[in-house]
C-alpha positions in Angstrom: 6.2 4.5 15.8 6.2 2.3 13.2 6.8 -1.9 14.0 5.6 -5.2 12.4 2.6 -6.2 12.5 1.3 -9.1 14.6 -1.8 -11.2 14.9 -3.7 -8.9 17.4 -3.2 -6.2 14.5 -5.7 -8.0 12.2 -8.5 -6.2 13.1 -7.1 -2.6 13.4 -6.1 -3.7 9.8 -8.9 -4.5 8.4 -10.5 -1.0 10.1 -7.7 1.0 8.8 -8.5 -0.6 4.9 -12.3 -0.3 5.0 -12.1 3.3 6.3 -9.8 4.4 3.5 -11.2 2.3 0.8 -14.7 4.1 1.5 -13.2 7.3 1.6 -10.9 7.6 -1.0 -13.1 5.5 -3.5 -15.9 6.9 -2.5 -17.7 7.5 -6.3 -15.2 5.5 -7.9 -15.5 2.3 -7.0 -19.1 1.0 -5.9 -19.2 0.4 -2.1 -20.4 -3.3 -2.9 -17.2 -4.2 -4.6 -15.4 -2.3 -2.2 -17.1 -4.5 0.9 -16.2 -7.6 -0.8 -13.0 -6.7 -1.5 -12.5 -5.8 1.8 -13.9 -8.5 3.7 -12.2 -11.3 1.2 -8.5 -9.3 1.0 -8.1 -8.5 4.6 -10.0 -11.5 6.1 -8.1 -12.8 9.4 -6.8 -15.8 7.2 -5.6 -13.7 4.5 -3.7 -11.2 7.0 -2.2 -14.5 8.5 -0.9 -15.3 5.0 0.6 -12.0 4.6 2.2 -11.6 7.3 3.8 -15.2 6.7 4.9 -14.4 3.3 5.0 -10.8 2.5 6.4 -7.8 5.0 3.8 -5.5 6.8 4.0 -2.6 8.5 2.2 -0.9 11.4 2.2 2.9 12.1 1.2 3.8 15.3 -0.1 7.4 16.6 -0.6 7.3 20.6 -0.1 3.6 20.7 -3.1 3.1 18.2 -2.5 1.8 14.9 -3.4 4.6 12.4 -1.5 2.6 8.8 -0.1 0.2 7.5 1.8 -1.4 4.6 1.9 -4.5 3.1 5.0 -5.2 0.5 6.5 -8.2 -0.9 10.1 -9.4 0.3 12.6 -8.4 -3.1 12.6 -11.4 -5.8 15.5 -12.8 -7.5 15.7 -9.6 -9.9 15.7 -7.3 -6.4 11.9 -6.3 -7.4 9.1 -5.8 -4.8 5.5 -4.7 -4.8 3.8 -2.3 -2.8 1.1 -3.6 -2.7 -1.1 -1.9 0.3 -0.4 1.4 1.9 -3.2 3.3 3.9 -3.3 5.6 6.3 -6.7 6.6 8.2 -8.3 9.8 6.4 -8.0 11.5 9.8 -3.7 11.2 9.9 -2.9 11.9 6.1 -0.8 14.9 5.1 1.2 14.9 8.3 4.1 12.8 7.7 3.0 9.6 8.6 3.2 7.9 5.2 6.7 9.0 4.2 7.5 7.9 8.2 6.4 4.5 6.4 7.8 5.1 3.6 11.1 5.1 4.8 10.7 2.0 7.0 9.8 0.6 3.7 12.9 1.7 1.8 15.3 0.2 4.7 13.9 -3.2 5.0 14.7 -3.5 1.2 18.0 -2.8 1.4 18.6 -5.4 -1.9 16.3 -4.3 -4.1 16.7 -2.2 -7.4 12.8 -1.1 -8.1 9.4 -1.0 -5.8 6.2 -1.0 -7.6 3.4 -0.2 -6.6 -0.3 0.1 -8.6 -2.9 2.6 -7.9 -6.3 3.3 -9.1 -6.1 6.4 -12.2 -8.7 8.4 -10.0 -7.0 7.8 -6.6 -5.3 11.5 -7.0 -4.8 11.5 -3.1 -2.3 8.4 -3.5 -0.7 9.1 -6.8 0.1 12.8 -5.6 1.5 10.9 -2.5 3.5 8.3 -4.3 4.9 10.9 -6.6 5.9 13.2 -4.2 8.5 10.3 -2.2 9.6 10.4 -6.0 8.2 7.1 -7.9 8.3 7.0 -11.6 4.9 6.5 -13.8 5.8 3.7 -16.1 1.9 3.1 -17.5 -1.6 3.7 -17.2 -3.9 0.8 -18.3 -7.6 -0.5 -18.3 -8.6 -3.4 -16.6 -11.3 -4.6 -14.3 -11.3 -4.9 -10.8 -14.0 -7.5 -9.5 -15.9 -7.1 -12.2 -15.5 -3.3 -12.3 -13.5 -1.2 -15.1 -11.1 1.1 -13.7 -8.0 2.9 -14.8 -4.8 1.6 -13.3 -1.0 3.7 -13.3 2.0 1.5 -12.8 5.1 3.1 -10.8 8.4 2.1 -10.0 10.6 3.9 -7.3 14.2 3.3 -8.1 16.0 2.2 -5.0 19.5 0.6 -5.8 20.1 1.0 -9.2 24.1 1.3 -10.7 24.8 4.6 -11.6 25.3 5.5 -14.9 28.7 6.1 -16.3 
């Protein structure tokens, strides 16, 4: 079942991210910056501020919460950002993130293009995000709390005009 989240969520949240952070970043990002990230991103103030101005998204297996995702409501040129997706290690390849996916897709039923960024390493995510059929548009070096990783850019296309 997937629904939106709501306050009591915040902890099964922050669970869900520090579980997949430490296993998919596991030798790529040091579990310091990780933590911090973690416990400053996904604090119970910030979820409150998400919630109020973004969209989130619980999936539920057996009434627990097992993933989520975070996106931003479509801007003035119909873009949003995906901008958190995870899914406990334990519930990956079995649907439940194109399940989300979709839930995604049809509370942005105005928007042309979804980005989303993901770490150049994170093959377990890029394979996913390519696979529900987003776009690479770049790959780019930057830091991430101090760190330098390799980021890829993709868009999804969602509502775009055909071509004639």
């Amino acid at each position: 079942m997937i629904r939106p989240m709501t306050t009591k969520d915040s902890v099964h949240v922050q669970q869900i991210a520090r579980k997949t952070w430490s296993s998919t970043y596991e030798g790529i990002i040091p579990e310091a910056i990780q933590n911090d990230f973690i416990d400053k991103s996904y604090s119970t103030a910030m979820m409150q501020k998400r919630m109020e101005k973004t969209n989130v998204l619980i999936v539920e297996c057996d009434n627990e919460p097992i993933g989520f995702a975070n996106f931003t409501k479509e801007d003035d040129d119909g873009d949003s950002e995906l901008t958190a997706m995870y899914i406990l290690p334990s519930h990956q390849k079995i649907g439940h993130g194109a399940e989300l996916f979709d839930a995604i897709l049809s509370m942005l039923k105005n928007a042309r293009q979804l980005f989303v960024y993901v770490d150049g390493q994170n093959l377990i995510g890029r394979s996913f995000y390519e696979k529900q059929g987003f776009k690479l548009v770049d790959i780019f070096d930057e830091y991430f709390e101090g760190h330098p990783v390799e980021t890829a850019q993709y868009v999804y296309y969602i509502n775009q005009p055909a071509l004639v």
